[in-house]
DSSP file (Angstrom, degrees, kcal/mol; ACC not computed):
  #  RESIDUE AA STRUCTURE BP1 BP2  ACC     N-H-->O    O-->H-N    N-H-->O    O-->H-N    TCO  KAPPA ALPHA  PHI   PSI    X-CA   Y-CA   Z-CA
    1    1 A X              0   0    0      0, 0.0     2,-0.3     0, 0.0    67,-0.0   0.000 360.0 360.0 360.0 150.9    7.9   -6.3   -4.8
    2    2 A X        -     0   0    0      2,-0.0    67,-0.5    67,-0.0     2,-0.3  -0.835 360.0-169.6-124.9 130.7    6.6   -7.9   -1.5
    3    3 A X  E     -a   69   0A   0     -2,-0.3     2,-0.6    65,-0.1    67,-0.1  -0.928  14.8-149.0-131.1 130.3    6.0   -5.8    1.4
    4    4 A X  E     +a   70   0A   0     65,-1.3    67,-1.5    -2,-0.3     2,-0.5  -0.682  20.1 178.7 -75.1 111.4    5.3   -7.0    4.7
    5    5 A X  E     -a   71   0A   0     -2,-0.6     2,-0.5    65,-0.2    67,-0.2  -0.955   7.6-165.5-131.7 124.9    3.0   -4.5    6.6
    6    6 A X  E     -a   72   0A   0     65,-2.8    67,-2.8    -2,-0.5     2,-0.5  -0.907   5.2-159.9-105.7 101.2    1.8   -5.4   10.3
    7    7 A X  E     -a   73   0A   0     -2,-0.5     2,-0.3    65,-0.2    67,-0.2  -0.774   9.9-173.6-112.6 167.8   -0.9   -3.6   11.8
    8    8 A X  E     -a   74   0A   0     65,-1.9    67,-0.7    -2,-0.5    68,-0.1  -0.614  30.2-170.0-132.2 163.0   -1.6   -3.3   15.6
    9    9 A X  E     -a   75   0A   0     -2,-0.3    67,-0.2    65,-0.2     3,-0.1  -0.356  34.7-154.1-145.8  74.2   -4.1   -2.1   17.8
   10   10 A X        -     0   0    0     65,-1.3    42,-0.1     1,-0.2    41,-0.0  -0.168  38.7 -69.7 -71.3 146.0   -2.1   -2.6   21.2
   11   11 A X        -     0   0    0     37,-0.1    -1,-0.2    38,-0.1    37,-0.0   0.063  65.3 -97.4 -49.6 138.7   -4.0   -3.0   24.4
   12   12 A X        -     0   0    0     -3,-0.1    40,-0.1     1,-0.1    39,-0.1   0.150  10.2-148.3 -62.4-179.3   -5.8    0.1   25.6
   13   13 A X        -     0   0    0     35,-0.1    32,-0.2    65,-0.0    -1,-0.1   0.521  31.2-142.2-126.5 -27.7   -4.9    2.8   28.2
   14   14 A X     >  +     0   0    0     30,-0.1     4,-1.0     3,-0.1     5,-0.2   0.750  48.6 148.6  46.7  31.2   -8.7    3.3   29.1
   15   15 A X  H >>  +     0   0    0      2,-0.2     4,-4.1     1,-0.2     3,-0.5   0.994  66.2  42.7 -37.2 -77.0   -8.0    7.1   29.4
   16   16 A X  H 3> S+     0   0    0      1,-0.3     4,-2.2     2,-0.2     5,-0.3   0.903 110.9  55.0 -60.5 -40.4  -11.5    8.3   28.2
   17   17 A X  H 3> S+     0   0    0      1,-0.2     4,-1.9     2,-0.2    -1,-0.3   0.926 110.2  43.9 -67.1 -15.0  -13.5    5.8   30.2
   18   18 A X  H <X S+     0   0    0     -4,-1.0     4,-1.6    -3,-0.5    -2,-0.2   0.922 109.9  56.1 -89.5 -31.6  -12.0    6.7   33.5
   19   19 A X  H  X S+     0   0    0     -4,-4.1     4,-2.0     2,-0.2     3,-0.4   0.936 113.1  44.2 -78.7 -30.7  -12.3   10.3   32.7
   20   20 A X  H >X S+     0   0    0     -4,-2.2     4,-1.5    -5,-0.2     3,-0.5   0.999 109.7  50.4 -23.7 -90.9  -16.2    9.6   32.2
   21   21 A X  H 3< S+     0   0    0     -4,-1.9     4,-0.4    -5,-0.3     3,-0.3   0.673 110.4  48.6 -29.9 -37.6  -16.7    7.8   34.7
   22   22 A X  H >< S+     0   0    0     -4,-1.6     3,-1.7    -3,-0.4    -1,-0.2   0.903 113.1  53.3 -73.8 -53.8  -14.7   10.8   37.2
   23   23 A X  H <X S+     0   0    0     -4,-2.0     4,-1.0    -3,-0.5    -1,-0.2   0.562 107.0  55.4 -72.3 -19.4  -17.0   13.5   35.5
   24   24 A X  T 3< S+     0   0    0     -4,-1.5    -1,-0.4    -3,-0.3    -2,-0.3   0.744 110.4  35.6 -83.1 -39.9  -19.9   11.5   36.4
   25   25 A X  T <4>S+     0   0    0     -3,-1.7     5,-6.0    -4,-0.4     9,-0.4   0.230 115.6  60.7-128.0  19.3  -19.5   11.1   40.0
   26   26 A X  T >45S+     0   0    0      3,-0.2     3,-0.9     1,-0.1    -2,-0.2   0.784 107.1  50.2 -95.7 -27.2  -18.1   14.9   40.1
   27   27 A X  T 3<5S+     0   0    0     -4,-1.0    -2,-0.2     1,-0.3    -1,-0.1   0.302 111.3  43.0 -62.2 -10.7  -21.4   15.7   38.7
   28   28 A X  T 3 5S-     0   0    0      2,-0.1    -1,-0.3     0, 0.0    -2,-0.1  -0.081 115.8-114.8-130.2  34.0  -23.1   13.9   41.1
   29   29 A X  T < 5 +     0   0    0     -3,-0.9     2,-1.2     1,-0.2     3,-0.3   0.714  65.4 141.2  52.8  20.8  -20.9   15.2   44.0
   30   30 A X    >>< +     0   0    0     -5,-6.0     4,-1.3     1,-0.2     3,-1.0  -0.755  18.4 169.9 -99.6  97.0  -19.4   12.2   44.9
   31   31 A X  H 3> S+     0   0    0     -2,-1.2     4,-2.2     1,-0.2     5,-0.4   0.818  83.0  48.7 -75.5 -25.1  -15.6   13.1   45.8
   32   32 A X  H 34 S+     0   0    0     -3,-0.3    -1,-0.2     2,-0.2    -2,-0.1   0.709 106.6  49.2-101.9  10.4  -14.9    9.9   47.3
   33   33 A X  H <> S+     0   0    0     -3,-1.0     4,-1.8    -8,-0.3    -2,-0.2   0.658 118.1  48.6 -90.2 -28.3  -16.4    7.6   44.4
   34   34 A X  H  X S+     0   0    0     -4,-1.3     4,-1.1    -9,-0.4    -2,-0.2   0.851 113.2  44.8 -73.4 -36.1  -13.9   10.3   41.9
   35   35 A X  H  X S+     0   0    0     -4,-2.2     4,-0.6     2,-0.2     5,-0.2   0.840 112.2  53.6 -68.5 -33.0  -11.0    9.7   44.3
   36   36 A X  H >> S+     0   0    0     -5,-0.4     4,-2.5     1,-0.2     3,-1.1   0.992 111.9  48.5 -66.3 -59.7  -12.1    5.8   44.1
   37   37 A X  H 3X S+     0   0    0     -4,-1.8     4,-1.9     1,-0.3    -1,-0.2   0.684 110.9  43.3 -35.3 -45.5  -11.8    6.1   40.3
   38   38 A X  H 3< S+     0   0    0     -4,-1.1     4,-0.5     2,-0.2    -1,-0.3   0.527 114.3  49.4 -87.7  -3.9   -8.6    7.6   39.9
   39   39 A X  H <X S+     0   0    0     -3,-1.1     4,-1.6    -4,-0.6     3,-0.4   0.866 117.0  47.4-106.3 -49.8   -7.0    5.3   42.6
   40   40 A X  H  X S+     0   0    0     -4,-2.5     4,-1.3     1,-0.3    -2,-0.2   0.887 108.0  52.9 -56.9 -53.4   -8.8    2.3   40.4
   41   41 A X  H  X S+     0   0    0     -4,-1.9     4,-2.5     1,-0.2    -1,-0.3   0.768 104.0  59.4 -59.8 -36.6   -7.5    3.8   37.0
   42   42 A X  H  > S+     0   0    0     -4,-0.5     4,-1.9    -3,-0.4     5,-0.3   0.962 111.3  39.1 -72.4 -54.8   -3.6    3.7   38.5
   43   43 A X  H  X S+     0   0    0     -4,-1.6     4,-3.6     2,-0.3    -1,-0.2   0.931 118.3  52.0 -70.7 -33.8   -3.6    0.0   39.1
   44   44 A X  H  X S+     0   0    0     -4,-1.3     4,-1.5     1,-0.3    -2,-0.2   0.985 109.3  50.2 -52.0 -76.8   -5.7   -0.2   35.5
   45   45 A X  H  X S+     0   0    0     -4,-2.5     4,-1.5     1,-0.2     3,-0.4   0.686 106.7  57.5 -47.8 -39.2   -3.0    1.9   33.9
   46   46 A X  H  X S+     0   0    0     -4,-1.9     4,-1.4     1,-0.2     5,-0.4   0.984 110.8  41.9 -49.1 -62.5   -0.1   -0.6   35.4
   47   47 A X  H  < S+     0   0    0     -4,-3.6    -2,-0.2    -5,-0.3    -1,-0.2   0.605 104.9  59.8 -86.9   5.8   -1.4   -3.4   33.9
   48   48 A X  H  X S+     0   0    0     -4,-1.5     4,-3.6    -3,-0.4     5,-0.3   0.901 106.4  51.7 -59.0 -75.3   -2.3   -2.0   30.7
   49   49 A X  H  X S+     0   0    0     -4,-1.5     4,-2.3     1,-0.3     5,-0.3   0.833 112.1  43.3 -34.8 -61.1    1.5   -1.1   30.3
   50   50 A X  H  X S+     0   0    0     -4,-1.4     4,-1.3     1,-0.3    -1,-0.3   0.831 113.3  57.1 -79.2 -31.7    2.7   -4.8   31.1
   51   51 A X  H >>>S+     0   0    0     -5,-0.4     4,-4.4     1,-0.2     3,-1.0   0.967 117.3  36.0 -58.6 -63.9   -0.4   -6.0   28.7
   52   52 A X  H 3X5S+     0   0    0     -4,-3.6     4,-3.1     1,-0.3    -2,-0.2   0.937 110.5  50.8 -55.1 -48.8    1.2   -3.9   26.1
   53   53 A X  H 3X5S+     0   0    0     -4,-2.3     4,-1.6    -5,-0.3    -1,-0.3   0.764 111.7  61.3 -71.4  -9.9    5.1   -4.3   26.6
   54   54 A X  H <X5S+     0   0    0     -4,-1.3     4,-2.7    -3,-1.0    -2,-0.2   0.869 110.7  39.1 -62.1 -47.2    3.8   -8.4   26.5
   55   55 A X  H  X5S+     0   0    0     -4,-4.4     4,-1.5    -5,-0.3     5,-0.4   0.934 105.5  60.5 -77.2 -16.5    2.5   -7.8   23.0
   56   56 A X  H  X<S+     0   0    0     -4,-3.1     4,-0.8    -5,-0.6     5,-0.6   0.936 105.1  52.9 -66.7 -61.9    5.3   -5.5   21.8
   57   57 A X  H  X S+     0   0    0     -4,-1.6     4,-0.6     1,-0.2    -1,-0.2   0.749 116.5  42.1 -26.9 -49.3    7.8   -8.9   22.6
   58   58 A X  H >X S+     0   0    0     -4,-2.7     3,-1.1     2,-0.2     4,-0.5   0.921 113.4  46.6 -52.8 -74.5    5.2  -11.0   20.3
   59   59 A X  H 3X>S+     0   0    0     -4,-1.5     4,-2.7     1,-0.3     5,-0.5   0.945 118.6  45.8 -50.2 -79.2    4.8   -8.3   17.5
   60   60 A X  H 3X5S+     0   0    0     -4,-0.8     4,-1.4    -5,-0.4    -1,-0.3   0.929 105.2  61.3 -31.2 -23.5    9.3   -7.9   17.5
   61   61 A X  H <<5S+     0   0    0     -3,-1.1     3,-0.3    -4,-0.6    -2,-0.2   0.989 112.2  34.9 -93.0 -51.3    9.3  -11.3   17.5
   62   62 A X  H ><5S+     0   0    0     -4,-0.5     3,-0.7    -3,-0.3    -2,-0.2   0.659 117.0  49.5  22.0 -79.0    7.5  -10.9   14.1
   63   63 A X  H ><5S+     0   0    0     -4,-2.7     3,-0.7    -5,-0.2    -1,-0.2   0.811 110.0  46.5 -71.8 -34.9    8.9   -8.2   12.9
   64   64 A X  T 3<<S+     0   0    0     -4,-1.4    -1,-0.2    -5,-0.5    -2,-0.2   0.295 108.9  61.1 -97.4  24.0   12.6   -9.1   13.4
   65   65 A X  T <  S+     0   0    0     -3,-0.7     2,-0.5     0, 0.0    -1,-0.3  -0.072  90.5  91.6-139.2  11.4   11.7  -12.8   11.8
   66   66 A X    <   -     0   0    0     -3,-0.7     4,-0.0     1,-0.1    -3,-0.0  -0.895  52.7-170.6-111.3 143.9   10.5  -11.0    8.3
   67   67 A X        +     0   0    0     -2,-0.5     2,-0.3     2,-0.1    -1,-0.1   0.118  59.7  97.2-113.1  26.7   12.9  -10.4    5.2
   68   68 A X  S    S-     0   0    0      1,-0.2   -65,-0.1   -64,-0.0    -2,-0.0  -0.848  94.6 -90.6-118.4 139.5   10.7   -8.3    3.3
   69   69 A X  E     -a    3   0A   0    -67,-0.5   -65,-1.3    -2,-0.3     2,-0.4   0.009  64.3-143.8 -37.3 161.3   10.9   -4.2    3.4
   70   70 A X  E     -a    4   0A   0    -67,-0.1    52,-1.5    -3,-0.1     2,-0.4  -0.991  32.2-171.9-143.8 137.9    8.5   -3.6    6.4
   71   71 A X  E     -aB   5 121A   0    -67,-1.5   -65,-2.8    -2,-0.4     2,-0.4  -0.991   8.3-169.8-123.8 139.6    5.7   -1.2    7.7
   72   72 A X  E     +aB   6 120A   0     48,-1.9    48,-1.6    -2,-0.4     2,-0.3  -0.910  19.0 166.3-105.4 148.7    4.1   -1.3   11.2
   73   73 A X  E     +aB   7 119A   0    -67,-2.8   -65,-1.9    -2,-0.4     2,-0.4  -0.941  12.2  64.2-151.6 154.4    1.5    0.6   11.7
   74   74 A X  E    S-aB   8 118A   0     44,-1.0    44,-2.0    -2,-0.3     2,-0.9  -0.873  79.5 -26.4 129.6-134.7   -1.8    1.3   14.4
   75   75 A X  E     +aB   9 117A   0    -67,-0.7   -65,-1.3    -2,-0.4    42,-0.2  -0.791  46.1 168.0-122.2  79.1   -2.6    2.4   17.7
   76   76 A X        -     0   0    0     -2,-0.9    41,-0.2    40,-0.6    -1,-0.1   0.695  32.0-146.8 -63.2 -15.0    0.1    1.6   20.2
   77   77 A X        +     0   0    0     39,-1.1     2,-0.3     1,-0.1    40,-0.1   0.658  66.2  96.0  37.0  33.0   -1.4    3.7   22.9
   78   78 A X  S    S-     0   0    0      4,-0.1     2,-0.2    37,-0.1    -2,-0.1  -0.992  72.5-127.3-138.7 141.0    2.0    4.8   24.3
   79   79 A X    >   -     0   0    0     -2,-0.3     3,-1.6     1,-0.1     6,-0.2  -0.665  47.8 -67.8 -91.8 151.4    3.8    8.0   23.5
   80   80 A X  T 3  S+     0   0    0     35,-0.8    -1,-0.1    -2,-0.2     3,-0.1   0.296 114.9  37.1 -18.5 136.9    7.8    8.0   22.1
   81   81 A X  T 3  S+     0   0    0      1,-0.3    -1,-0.2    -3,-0.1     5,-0.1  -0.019  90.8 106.1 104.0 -33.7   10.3    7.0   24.4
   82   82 A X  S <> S-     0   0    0     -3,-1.6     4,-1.9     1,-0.1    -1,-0.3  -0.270  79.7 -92.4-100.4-143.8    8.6    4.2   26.3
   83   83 A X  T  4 S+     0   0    0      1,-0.3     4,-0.5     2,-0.2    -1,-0.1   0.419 120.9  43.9-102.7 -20.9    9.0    0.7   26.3
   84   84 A X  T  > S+     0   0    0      2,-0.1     4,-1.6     3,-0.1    -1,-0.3   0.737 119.4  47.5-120.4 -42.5    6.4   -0.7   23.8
   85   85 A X  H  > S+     0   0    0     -6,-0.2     4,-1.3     1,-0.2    -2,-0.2   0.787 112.1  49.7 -56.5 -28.5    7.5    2.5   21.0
   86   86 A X  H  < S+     0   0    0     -4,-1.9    -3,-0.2     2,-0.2    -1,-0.2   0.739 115.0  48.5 -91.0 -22.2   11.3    1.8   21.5
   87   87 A X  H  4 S+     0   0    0     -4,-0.5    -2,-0.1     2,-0.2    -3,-0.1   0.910 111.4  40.4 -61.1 -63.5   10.5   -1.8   20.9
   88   88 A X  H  < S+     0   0    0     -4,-1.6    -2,-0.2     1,-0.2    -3,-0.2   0.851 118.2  52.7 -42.2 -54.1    8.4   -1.9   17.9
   89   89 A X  S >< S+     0   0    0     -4,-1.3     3,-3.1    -5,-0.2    -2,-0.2   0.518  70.7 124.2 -81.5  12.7   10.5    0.5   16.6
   90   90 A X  T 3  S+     0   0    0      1,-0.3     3,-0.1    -3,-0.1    -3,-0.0  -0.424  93.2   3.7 -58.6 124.7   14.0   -1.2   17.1
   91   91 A X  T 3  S+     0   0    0      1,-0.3    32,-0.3    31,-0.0    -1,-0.3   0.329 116.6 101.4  71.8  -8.5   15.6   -1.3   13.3
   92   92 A X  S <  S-     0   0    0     -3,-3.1     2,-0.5    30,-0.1    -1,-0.3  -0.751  70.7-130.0-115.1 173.6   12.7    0.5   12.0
   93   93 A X  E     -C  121   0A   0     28,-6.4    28,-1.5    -2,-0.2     5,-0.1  -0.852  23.9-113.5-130.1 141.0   12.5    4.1   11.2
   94   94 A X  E >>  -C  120   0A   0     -2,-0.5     4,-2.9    26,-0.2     3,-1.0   0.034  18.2-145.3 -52.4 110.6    9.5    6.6   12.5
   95   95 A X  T 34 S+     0   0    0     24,-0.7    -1,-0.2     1,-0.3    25,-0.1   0.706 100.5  47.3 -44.5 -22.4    7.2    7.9    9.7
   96   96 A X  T 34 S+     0   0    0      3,-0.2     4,-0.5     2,-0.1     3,-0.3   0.625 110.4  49.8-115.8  -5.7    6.8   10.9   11.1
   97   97 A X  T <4 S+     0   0    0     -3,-1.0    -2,-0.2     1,-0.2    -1,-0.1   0.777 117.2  41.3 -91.7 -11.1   10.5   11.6   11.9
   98   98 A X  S  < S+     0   0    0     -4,-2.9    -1,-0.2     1,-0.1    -2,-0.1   0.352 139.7   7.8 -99.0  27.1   11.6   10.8    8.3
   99   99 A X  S    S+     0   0    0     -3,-0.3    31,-1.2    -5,-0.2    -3,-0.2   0.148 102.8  99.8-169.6 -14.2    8.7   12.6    6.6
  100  100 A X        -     0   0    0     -4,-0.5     2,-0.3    29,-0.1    -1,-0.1  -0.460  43.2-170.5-103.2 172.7    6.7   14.5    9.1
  101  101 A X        +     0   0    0     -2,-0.1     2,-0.4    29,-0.1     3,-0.1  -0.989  58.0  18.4-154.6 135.0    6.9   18.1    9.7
  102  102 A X  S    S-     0   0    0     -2,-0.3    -2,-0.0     1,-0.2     0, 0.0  -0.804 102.6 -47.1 108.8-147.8    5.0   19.7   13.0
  103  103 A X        -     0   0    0     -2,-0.4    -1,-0.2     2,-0.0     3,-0.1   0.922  54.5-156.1 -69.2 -80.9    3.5   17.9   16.4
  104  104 A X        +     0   0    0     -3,-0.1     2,-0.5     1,-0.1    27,-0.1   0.718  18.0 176.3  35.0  69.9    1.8   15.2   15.4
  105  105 A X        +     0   0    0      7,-0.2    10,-0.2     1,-0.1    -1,-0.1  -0.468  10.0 179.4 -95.9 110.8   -0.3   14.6   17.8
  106  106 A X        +     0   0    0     -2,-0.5    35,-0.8    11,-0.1     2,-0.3   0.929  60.5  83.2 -77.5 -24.3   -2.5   11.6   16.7
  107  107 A X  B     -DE 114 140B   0      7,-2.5     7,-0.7    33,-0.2    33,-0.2  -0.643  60.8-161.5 -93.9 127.0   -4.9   11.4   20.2
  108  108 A X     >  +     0   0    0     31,-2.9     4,-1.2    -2,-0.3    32,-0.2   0.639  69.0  69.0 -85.9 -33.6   -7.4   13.8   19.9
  109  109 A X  T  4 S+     0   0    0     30,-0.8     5,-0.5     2,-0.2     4,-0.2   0.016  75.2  63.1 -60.2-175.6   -8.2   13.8   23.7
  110  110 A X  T >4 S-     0   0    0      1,-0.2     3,-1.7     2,-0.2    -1,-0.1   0.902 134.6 -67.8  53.4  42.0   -5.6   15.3   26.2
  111  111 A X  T 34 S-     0   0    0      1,-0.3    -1,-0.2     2,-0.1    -2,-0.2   0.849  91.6 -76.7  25.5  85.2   -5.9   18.9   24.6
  112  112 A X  T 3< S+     0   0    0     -4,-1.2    -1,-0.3     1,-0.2    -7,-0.2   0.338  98.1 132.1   5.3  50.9   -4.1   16.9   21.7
  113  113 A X    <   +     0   0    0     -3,-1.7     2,-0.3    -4,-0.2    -1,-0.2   0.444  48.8  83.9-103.3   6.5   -0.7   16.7   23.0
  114  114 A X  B     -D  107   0B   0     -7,-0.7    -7,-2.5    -5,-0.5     2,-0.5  -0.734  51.7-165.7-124.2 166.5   -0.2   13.2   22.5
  115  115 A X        +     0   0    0     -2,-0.3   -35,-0.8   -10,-0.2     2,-0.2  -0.611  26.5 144.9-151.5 113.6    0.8   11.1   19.9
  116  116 A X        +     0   0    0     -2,-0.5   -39,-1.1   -37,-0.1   -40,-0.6  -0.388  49.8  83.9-118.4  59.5    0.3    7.3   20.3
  117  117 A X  E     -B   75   0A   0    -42,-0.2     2,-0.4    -2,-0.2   -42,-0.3  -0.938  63.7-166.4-156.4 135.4   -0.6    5.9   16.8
  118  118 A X  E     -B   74   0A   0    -44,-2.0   -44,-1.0    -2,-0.5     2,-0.6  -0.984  32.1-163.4-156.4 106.5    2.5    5.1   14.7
  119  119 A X  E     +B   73   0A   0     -2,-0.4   -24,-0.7   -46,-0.2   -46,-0.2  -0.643  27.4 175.1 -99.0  95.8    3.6    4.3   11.0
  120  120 A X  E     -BC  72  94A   0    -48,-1.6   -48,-1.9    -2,-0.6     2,-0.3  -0.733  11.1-165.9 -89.1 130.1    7.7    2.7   11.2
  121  121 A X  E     -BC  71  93A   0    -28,-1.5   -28,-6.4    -2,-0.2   -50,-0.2  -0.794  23.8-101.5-110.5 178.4    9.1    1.5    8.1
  122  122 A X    >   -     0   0    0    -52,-1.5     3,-1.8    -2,-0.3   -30,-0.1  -0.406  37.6-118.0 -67.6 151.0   12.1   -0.7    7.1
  123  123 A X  T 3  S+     0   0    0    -32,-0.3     4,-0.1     1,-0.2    -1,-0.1   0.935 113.6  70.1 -42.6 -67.8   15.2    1.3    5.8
  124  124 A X  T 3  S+     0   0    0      2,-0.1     2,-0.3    -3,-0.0    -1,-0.2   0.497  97.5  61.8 -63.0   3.1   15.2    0.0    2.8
  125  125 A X  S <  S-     0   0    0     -3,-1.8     2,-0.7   -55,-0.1    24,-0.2  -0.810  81.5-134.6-101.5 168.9   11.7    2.3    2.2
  126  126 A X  E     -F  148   0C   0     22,-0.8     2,-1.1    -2,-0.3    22,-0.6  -0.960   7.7-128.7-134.1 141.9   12.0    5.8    2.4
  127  127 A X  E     +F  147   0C   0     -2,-0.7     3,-0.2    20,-0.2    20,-0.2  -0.454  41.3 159.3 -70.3 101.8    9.7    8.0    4.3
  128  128 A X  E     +     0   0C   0     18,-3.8     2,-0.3    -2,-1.1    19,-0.2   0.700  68.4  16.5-112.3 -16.5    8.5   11.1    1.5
  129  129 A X  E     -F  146   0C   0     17,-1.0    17,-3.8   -34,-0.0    -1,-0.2  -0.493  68.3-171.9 177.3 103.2    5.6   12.4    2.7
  130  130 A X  E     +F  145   0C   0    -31,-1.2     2,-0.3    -2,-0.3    15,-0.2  -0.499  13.6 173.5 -94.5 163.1    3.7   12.1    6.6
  131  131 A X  E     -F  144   0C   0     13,-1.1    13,-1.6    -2,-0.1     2,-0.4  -0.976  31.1-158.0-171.6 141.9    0.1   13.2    7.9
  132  132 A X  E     -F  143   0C   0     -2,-0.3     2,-0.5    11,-0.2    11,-0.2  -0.990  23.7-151.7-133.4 139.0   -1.7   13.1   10.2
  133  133 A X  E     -F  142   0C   0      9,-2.5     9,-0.5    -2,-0.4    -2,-0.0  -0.713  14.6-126.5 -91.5  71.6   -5.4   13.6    9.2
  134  134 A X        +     0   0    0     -2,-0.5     2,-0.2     7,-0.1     7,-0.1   0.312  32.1 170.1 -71.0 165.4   -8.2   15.2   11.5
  135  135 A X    >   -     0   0    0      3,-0.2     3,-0.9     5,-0.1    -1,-0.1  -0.815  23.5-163.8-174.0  89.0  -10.7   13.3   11.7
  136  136 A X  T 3  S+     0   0    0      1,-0.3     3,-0.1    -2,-0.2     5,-0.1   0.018  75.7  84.1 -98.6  28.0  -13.8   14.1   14.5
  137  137 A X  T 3  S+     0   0    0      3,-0.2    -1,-0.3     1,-0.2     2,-0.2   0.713  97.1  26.5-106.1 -14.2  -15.5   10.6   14.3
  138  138 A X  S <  S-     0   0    0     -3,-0.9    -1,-0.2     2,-0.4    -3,-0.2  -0.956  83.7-103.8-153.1-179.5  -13.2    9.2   16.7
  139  139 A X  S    S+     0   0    0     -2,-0.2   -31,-2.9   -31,-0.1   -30,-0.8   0.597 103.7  59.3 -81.3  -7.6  -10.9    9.7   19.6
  140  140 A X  B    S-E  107   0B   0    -33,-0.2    -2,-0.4   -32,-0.2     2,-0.4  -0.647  74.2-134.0 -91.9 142.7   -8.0    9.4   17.1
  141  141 A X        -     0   0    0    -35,-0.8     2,-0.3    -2,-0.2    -7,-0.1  -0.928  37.3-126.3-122.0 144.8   -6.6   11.2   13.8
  142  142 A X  E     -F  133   0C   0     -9,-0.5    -9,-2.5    -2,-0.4     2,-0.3  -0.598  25.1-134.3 -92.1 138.6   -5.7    8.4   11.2
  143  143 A X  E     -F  132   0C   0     -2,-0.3     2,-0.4   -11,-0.2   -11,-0.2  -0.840  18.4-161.8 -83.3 141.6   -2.2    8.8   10.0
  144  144 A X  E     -F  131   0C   0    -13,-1.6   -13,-1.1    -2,-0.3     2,-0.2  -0.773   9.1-179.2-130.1 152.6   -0.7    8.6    6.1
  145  145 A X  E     -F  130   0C   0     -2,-0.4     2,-1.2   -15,-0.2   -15,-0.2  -0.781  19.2-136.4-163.9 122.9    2.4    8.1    5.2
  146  146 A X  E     -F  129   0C   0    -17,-3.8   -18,-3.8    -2,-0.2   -17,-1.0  -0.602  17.0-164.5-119.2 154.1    4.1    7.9    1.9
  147  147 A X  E     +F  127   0C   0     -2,-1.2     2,-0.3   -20,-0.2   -20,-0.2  -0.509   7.6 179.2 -97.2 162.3    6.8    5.3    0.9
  148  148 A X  E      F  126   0C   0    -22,-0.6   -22,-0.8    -2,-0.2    -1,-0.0  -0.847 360.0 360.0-132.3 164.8    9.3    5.3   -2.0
  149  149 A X              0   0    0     -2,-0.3    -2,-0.0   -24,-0.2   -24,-0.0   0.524 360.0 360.0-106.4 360.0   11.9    2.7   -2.8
């Protein structure tokens, strides 16, 4: 059987550098190079989104052009609900709501509340058994998921 599996890395949010950077120039007293930063980071974070909801169009256009059972998978850097999760996922169904059990909070930053890293499969798989793995080597916990037919 042929399955078509797409993975992504979607353009970044650049969370952890700005928060560097902030701690850096709170550490060095500077309130108005850390106000500069966060003011810098808002415009950053706008055009991150529109970077991203550009690539979800590509990646759908992709996805909804395959006839083969499907997984997408990776790093979306957006949490459920907005515009680049509802996209990707349009017709597919969420690994960690048809198998997962808990949070599942993949982003290890943000006192782990968030969870931007995604496996969707096709219907015609079913979702038996989701994970999310911790994993201290990076800012991220890798996700598993297993499929059945």
């Amino acid at each position: 059987m042929t399955i078509r599996i797409i993975n992504v890395h979607m353009q970044t949010t650049s969370f952890d550098r700005m928060r560097s950077k902030a701690a850096q120039a709170r550490g060095a007293q500077d309130a108005e190079q850390e106000k500069a930063i966060y003011l810098d980071y808002s415009d950053n974070f706008r055009e991150n989104t529109v970077r991203r909801a550009g690539q979800s169009g590509l990646i759908s256009s992709l996805i909804n052009a395959t006839e083969y059972p499907l997984i997408v998978c990776g790093d979306f850097n957006d949490p459920p609900g907005t515009f680049t999760y509802e996209t990707l996922k349009s017709g597919l169904e969420d690994g960690f709501h048809t198998a997962g059990e808990g949070y599942g909070a993949t982003f290890r930053g943000f006192h782990h509340l968030l969870r931007i890293d995604y496996l969707f499969h096709s219907s015609l798989l079913e979702g038996i058994k989701y994970k999310v793995i911790p994993y201290d080597m990076s800012d991220h916990n890798p996700v598993c998921l297993e499929v059945g037919l």
